[in-house]
C-alpha positions, 0 to 999 in steps of 0.5 A, a space after each residue: 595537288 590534293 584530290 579534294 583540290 582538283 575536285 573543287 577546281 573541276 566543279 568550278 570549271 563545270 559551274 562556268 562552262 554552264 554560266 556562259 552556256 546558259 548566258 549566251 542562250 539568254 542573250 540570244 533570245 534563245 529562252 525568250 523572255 516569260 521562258 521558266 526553267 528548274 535545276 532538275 531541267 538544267 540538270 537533265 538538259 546538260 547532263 550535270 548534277 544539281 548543285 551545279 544547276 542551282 549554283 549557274 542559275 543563282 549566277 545569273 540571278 546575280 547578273 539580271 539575266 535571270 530572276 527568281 522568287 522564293 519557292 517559285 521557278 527561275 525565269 527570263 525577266 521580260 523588262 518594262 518601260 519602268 525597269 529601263 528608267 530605273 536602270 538608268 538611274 543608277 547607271 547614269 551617275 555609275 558611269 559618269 563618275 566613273 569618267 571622273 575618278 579616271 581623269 584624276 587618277 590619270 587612269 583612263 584605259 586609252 589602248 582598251 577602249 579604243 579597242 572597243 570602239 573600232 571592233 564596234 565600228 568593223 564588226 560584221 554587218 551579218 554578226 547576231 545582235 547579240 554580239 553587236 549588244 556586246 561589243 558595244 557594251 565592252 567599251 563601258 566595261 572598259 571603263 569601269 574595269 580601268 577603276 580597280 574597285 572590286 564592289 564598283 565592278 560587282 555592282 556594275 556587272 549588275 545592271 550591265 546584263 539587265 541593260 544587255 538584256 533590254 537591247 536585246 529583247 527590243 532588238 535595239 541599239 543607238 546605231 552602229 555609227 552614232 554610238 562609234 562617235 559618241 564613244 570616241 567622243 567620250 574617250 577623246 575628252 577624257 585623253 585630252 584630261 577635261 572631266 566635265 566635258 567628258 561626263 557630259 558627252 558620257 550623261 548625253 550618250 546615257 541619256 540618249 540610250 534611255 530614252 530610245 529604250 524607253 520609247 521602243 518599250 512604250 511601244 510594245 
């Protein structure tokens, strides 16, 4: 392998050990919301150079897990009542069409997202928060990654961090057992190949969510 490869490779493994750093830090409130950082900060707390900051936190720009205006430091979002409706917006018809393009195609991850629902269902009780934010978020994810459409995932993985990061400010999630149910309902309509059915136990399921977003939101 040419020097000038390894390089490359080396730097791009250094960029994701920071990404996934930084990422859990976030979503484990860690750098709480209105927490600003610089690349000279990145760089000096770990120890790399600051293209390498630079390229990890445009990363996580990209994810919504972090936000940045031009000429103006890097900081953790601190979400609204009005951001959770407008994500909502655009994930409610994502995630229900998504439903639908798999019963057509016949494409429905049955071993994947049952997966993500018994791991939700037998996860500690004493896990972070976090982790329960993301073990329930995997079994969306499973569905959108079953479509194979490089821009849907792009697009999705989007507001997935931003939808993580308001469960995670809030401390709030459904309940471990009614999302277990809402999931598995989801998933058996969509085996059992009704697309109706199952885009509206998916709409019932998102809606539910929004709306006790939003309330924890108004709330605060």
């Amino acid at each position: 392998m040419p020097r000038d490869a390894a390089l490359r490779l080396s730097t791009v493994s250094v960029v994701d050990a920071l990404v996934a750093s930084l990422r859990d830090r976030v979503l484990d409130g860690q750098i709480p919301p209105g927490s600003t950082m610089t690349e000279a900060e990145i760089a000096t707390a770990y120890g790399v150079s600051r293209p390498t900051a630079r390229s990890a936190l445009t990363a996580l720009v990209h994810e919504g897990l972090l936000y940045r205006e031009a000429n103006k430091r890097t900081c953790v979002p601190r979400l609204s009542q009005a951001d959770i409706e407008d994500l909502f917006l655009i994930r409610i018809p994502l995630e229900t069409e998504v439903v639908r393009i798999l019963i057509a195609r016949d494409a429905v991850p049955v071993i994947e997202a049952a997966r993500a629902v018994a791991d939700l269902e037998h996860i500690d009780a004493t896990a972070a928060h976090a982790a329960f934010v993301e073990a329930d978020l995997r079994f969306h994810q499973s569905l959108v990654d079953a479509v194979g459409s490089p821009r849907y995932d792009r697009l999705y993985r989007q507001i997935r961090g931003e939808v993580h990061l308001s469960m995670v400010q809030t401390r709030h999630t459904l309940g471990r057992e009614r999302i277990v149910a809402e999931h598995g309902g989801i998933l058996e309509a969509m085996r059992a190949g009704d697309a109706d059915e199952a885009v509206r136990r998916m709409r019932d399921h998102l809606d539910g969510a929004c709306r006790s977003l939003r309330q924890v939101f108004a709330e605060t």
